[in-house]
Z-matrix of the N, CA and C atoms (Angstrom, degrees):
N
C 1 1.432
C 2 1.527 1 107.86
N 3 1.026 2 115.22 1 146.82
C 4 1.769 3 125.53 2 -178.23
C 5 1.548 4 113.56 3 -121.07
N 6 1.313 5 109.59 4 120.07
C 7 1.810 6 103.36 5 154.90
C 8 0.975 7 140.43 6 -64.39
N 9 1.635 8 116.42 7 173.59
C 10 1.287 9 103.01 8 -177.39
C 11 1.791 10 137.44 9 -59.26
N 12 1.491 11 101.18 10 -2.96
C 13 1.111 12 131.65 11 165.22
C 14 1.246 13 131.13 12 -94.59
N 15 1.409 14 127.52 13 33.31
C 16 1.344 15 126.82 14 -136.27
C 17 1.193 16 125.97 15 -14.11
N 18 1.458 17 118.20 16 70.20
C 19 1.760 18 114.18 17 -161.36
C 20 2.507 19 64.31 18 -112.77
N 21 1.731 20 77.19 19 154.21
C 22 1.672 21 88.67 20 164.49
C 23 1.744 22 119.71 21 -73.81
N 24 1.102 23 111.25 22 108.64
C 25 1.485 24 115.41 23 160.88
C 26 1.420 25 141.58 24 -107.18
N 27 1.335 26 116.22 25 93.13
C 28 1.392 27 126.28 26 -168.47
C 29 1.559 28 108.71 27 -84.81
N 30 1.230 29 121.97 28 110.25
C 31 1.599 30 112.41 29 177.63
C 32 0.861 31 108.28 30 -124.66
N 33 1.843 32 113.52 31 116.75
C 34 1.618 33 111.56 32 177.21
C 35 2.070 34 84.70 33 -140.21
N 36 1.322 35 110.08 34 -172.38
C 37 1.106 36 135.31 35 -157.61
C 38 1.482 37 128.49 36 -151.87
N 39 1.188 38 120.36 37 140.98
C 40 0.929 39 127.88 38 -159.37
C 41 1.788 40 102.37 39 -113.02
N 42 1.654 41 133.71 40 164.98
C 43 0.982 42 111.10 41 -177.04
C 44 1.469 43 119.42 42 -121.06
N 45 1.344 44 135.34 43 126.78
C 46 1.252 45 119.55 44 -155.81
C 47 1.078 46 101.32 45 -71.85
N 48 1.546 47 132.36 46 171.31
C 49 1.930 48 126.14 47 -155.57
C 50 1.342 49 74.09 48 -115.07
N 51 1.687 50 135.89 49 -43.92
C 52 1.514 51 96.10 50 -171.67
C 53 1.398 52 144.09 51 -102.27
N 54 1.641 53 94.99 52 -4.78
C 55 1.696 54 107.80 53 173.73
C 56 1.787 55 103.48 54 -114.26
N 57 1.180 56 118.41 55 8.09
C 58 1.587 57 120.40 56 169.54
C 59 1.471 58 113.21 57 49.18
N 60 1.416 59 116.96 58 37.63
C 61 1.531 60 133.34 59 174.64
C 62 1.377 61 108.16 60 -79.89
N 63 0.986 62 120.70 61 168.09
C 64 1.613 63 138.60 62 151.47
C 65 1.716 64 100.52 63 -76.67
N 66 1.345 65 105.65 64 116.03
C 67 1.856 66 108.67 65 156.10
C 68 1.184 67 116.69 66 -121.50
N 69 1.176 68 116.91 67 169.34
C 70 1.691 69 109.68 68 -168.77
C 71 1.418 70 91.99 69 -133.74
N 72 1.139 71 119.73 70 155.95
C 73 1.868 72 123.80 71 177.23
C 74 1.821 73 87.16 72 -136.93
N 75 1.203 74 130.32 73 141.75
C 76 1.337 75 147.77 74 -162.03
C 77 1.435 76 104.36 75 -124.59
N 78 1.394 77 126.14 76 138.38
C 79 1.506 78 112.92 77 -178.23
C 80 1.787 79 101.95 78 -122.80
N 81 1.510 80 123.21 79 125.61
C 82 1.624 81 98.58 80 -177.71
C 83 1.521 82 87.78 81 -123.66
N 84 1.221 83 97.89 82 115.88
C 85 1.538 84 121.41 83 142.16
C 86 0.995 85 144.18 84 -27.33
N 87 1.577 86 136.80 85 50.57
C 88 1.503 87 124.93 86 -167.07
C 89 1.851 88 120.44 87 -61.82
N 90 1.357 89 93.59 88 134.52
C 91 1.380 90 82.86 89 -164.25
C 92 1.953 91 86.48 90 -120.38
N 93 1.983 92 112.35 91 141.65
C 94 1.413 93 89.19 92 171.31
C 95 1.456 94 105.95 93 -89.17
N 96 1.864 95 81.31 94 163.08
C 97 1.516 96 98.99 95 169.75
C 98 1.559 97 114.10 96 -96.95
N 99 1.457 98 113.37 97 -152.13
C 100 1.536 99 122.83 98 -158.37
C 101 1.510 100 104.76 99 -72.52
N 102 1.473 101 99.54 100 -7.78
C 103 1.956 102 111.08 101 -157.79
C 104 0.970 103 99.53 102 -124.94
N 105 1.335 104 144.62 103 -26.04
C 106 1.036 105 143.94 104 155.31
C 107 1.860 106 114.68 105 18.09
N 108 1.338 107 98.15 106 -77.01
C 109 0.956 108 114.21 107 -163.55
C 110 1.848 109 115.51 108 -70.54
N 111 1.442 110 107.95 109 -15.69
C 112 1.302 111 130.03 110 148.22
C 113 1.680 112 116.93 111 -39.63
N 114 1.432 113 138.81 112 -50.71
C 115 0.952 114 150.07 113 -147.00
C 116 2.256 115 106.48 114 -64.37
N 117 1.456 116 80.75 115 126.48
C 118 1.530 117 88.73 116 -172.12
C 119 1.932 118 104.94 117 -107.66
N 120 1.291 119 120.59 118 -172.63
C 121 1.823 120 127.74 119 -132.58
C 122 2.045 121 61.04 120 -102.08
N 123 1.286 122 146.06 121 -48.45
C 124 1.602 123 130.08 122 -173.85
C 125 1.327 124 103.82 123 -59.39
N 126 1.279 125 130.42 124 -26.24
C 127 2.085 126 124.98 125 -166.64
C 128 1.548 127 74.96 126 -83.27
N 129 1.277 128 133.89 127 -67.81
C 130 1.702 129 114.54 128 -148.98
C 131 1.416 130 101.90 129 -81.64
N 132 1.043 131 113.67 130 -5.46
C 133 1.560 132 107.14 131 167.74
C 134 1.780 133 125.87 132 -69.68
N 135 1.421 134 105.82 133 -21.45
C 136 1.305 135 130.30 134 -135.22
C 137 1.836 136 72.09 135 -123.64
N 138 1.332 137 139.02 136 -78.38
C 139 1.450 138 142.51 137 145.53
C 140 1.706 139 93.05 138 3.29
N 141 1.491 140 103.71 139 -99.32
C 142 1.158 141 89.04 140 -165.37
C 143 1.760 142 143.15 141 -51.55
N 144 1.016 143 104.82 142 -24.70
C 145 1.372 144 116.53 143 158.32
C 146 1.480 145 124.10 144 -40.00
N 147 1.544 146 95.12 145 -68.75
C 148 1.690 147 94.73 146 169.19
C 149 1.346 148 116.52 147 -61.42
N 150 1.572 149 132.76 148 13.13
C 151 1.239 150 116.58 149 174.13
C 152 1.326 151 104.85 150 -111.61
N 153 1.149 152 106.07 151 -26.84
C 154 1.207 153 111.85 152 169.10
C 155 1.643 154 132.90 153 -62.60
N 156 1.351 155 97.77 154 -28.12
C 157 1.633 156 134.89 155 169.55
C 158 1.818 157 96.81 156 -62.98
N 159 1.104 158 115.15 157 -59.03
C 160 1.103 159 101.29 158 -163.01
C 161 1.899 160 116.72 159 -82.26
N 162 1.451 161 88.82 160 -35.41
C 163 1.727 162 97.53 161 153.68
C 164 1.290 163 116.67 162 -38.94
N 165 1.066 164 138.32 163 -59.19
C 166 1.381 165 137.88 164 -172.75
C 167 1.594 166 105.46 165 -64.19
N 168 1.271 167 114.75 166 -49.05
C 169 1.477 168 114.23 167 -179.62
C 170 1.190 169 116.96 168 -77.58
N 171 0.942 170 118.78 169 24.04
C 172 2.033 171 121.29 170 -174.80
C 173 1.237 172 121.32 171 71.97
N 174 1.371 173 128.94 172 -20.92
C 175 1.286 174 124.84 173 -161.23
C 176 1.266 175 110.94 174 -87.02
N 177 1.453 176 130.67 175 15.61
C 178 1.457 177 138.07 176 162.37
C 179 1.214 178 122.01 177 -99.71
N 180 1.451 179 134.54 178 115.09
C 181 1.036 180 141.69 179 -168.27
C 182 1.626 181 105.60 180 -103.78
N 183 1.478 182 124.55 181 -45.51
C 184 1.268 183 121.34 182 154.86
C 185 1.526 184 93.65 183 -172.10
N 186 1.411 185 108.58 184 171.89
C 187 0.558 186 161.03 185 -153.91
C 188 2.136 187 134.62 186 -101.14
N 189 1.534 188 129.27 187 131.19
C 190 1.590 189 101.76 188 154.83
C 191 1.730 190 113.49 189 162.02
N 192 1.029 191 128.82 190 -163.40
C 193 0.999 192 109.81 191 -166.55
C 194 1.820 193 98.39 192 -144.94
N 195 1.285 194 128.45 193 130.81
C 196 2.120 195 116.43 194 174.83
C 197 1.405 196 119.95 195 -82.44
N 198 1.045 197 116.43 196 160.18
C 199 1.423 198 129.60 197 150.59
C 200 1.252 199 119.27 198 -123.59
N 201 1.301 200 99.97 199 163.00
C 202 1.713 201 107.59 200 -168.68
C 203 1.688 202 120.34 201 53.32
N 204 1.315 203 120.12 202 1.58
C 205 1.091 204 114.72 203 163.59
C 206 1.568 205 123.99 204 -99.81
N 207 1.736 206 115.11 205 85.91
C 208 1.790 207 108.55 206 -154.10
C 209 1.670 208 109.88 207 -54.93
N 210 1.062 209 118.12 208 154.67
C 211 1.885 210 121.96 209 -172.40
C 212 1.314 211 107.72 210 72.41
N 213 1.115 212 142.77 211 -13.57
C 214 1.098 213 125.06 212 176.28
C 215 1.686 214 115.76 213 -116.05
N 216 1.373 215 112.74 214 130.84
C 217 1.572 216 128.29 215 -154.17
C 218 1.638 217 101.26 216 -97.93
N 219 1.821 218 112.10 217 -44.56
C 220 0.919 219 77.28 218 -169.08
C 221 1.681 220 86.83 219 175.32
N 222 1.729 221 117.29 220 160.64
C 223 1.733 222 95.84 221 -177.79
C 224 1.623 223 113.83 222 -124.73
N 225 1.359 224 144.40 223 147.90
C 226 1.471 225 132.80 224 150.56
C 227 1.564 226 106.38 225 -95.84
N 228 1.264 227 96.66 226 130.23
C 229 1.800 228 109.30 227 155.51
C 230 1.034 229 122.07 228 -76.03
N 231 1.146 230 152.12 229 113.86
C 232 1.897 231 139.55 230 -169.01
C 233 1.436 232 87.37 231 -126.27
N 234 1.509 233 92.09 232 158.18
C 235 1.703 234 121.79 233 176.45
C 236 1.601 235 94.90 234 -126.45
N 237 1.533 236 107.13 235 112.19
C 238 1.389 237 124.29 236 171.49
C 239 1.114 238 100.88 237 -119.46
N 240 1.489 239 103.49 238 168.91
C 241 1.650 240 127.03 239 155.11
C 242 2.059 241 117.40 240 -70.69
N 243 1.277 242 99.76 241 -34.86
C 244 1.180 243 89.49 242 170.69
C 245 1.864 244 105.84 243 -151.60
N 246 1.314 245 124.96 244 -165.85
C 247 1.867 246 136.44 245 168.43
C 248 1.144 247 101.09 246 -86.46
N 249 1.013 248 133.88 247 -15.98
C 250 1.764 249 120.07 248 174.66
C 251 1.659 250 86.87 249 -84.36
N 252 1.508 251 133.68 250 -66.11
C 253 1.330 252 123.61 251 -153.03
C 254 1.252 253 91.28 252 -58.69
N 255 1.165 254 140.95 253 -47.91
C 256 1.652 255 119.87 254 -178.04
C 257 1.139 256 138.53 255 -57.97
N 258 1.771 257 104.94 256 -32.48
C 259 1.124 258 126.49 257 167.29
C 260 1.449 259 96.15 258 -62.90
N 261 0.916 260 179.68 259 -104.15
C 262 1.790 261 178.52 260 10.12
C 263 1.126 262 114.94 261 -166.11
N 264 2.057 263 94.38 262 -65.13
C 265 1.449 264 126.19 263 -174.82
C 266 1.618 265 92.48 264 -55.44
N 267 1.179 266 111.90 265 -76.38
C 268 1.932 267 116.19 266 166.64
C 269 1.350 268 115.53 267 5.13
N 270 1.648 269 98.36 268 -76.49
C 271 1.570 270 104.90 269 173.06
C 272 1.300 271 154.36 270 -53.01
N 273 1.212 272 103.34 271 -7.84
C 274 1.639 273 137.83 272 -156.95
C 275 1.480 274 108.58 273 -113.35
N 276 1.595 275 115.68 274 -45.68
C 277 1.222 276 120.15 275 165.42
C 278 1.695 277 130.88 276 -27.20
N 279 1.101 278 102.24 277 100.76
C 280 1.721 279 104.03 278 175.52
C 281 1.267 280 120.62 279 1.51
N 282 1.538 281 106.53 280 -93.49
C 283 1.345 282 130.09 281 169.64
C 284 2.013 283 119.45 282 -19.81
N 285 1.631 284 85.19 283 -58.45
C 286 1.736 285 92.60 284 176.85
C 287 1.667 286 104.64 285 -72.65
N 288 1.368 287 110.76 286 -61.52
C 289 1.802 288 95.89 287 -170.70
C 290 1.303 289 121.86 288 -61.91
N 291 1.606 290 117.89 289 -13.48
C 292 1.261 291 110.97 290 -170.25
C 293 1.753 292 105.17 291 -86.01
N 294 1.645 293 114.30 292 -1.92
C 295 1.469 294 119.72 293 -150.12
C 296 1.008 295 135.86 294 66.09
N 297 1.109 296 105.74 295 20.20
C 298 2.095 297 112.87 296 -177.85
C 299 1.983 298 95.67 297 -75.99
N 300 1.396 299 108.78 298 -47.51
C 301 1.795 300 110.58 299 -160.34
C 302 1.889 301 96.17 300 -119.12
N 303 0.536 302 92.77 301 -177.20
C 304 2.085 303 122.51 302 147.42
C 305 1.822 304 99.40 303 -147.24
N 306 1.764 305 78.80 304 -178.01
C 307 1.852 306 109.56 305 -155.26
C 308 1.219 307 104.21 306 -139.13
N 309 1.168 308 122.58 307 118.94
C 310 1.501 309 141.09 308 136.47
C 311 1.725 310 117.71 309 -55.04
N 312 1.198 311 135.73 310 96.46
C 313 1.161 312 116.23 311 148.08
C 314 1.452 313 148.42 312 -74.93
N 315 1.461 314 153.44 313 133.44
C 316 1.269 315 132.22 314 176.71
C 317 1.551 316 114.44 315 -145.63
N 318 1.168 317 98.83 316 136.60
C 319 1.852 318 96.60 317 -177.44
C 320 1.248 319 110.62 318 -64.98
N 321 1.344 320 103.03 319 155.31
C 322 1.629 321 105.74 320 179.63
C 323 1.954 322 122.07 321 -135.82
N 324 0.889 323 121.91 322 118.36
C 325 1.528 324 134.05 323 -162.70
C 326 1.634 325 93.54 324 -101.45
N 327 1.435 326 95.84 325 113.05
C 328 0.997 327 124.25 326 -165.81
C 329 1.924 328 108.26 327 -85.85
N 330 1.219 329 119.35 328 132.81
C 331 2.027 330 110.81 329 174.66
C 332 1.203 331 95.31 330 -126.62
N 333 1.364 332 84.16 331 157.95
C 334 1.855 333 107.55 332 -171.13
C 335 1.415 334 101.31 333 -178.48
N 336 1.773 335 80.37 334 178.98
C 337 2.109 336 84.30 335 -173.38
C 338 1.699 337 97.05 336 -63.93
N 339 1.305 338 125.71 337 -67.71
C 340 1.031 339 124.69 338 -150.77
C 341 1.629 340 115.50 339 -57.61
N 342 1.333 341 126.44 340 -8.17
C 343 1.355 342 128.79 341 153.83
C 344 1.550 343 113.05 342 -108.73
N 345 1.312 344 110.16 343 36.43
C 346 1.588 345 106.00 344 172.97
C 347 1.765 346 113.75 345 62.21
N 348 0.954 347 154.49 346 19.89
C 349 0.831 348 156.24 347 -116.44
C 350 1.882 349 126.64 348 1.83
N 351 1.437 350 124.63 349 31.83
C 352 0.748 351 145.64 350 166.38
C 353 1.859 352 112.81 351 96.26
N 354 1.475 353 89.31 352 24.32
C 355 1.551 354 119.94 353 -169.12
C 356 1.788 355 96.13 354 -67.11
């Protein structure tokens, strides 16, 4: 499925074991940009904050940073209500508003025992 942006959007769901809802877990991709490499100890200060920001408010599921994968810096998992609210959270991010990165978002369908492994 594609947005209105043709960015790829896969939305599937996972099922919570105790209220049997649809939840969605969101994955954003930091990808660097041209400046990247610009980034001073106030941008990750300012980074970390907002993760920390969102930690406190629930909407962090985890957290981290890659290697060996070139362009890509680093990922958040968020727990929203919906892909636009993540898509938001996305926008807001240090790194992205200040122009240091852009973001890939993609939903993510979560397996486990309690959904069979999505069997």
């Amino acid at each position: 499925m594609w947005d209105a942006r043709g960015h790829t959007r896969v939305e599937i769901y996972f099922l919570n074991g105790d209220k049997g809802m649809k939840d969605w877990l969101y994955v954003m991709f930091i990808e660097r940009g041209k400046t990247y490499n610009k980034i001073n100890k106030a941008v990750v200060e300012r980074h970390v904050e907002n993760i920390r920001k969102l930690d406190d408010n629930g909407k962090l599921e985890l957290c981290g940073v890659f290697r060996g994968y070139p362009g890509v810096a680093g990922m958040l998992v968020l727990k929203t209500g919906s892909y636009e609210e993540a898509e938001e959270i996305c926008k807001t991010e240090p790194l992205v508003a200040e122009g240091y990165a852009t973001y890939k978002l993609h939903s993510l369908q979560v397996g486990n025992r309690e959904n069979n492994y999505l069997l």
